[in-house]
C-alpha positions in Angstrom: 103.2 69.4 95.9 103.4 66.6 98.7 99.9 65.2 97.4 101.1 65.6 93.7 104.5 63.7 94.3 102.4 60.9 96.1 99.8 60.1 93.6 102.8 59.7 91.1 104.5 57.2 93.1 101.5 55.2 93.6 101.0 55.7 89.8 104.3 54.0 88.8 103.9 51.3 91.3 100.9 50.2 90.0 101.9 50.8 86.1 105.1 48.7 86.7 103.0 45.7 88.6 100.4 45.1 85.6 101.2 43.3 82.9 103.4 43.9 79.8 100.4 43.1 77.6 99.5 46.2 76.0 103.3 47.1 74.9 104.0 45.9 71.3 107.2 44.9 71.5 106.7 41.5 74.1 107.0 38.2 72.3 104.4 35.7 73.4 105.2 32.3 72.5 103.0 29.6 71.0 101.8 27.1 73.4 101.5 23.8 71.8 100.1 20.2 74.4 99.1 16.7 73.0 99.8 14.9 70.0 99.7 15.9 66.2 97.8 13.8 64.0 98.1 14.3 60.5 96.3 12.8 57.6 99.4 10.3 56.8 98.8 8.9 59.9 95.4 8.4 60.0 95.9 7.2 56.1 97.7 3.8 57.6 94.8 2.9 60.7 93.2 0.1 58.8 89.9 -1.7 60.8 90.9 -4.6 62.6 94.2 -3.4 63.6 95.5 -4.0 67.1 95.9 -1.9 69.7 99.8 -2.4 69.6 99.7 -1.8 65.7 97.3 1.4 66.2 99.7 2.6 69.4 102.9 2.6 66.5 101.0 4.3 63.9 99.5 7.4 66.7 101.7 7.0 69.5 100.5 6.3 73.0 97.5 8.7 74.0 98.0 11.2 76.7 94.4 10.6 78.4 93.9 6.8 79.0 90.4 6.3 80.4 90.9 3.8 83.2 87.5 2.5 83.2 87.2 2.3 79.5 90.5 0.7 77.7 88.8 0.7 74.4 88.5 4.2 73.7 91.6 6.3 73.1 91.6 9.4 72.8 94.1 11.9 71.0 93.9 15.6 71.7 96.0 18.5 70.2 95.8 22.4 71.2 97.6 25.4 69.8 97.3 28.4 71.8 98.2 31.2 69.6 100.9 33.5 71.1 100.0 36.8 69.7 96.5 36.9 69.0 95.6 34.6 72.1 92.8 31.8 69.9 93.2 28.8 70.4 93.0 25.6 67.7 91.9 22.3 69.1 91.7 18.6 67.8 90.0 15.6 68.8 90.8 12.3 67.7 89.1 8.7 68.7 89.5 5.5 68.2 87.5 2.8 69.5 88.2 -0.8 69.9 86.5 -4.3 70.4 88.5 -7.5 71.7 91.9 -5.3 70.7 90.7 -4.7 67.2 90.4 -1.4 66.3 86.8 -0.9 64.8 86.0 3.0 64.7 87.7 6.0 64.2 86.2 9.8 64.3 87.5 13.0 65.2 89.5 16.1 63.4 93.1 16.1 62.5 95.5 18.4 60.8 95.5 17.5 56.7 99.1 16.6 55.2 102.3 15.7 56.6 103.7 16.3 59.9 105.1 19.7 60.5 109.0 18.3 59.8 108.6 15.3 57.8 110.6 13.6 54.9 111.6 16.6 52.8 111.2 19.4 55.3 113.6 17.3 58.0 116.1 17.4 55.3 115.7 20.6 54.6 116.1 21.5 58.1 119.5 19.3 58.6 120.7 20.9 55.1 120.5 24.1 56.8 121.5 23.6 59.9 125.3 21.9 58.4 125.3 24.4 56.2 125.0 27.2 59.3 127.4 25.3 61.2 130.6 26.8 62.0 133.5 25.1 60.5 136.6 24.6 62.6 139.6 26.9 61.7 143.4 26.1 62.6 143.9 22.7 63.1 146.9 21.6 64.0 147.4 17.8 63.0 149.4 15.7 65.7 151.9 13.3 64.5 150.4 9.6 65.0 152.8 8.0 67.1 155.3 5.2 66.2 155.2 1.7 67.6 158.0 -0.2 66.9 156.8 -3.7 66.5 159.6 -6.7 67.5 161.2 -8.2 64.6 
């Protein structure tokens, strides 16, 4: 019984220190890192843009290559909560004398995720879920007597 009673408490301890993994019901979150290129953005890079022009249209990149100034480059990664794949994009652009003369790489097709119609949307929704406030009292504005 002593034995028995033993090898169930070690049992627990070690169920309760793994992970939560195999239970359905835990919510694993989406892990999004870099920058989102969409087609609309890649629409606008013209050649022969600058590097300031090129830096409004994408952003600034999050790897700068310090020994090479004319290649940026723009990488995106989903990490898929529930099913644990990951997506990745790369996105280059190469310039000469701060003129932007290629561009390669993959990017997500359409518009960004909450842009022009879906933002509205969005704002639509989120007045229209907004609590209104209830029982206002209105102060009397006070008088200033103003010399004659």
């Amino acid at each position: 019984m002593k034995l028995a009673s033993r090898f169930l408490l070690v049992t627990l301890c070690v169920l309760s220190l793994t992970s939560c993994k195999w239970f359905p019901s835990v919510h694993k979150l989406n892990i999004q890192q870099g920058h989102i290129i969409t087609a609309d953005m890649v629409n606008q890079l013209k050649l022969g843009m600058s590097k300031r022009q090129v830096r409004f249209v994408l952003g600034n990149t999050l790897l700068p290559d310090t020994f090479n100034d004319d290649r940026w480059d723009y990488f995106y990664s989903l990490k898929v909560g529930r099913t644990g794949n990951y997506v990745k994009h790369l996105y280059t652009v190469y310039f000469e004398n701060d003129k932007l003369v290629k561009m390669e790489g993959d990017y997500l097709p359409g518009k960004a995720p909450l842009s022009e119609d879906k933002a509205e949307k969005y704002l639509e929704d989120a007045k229209s879920n907004m609590p209104l406030p209830t029982n206002i009292e209105k102060k009397p504005e006070p008088v200033i007597d103003q010399p004659k």
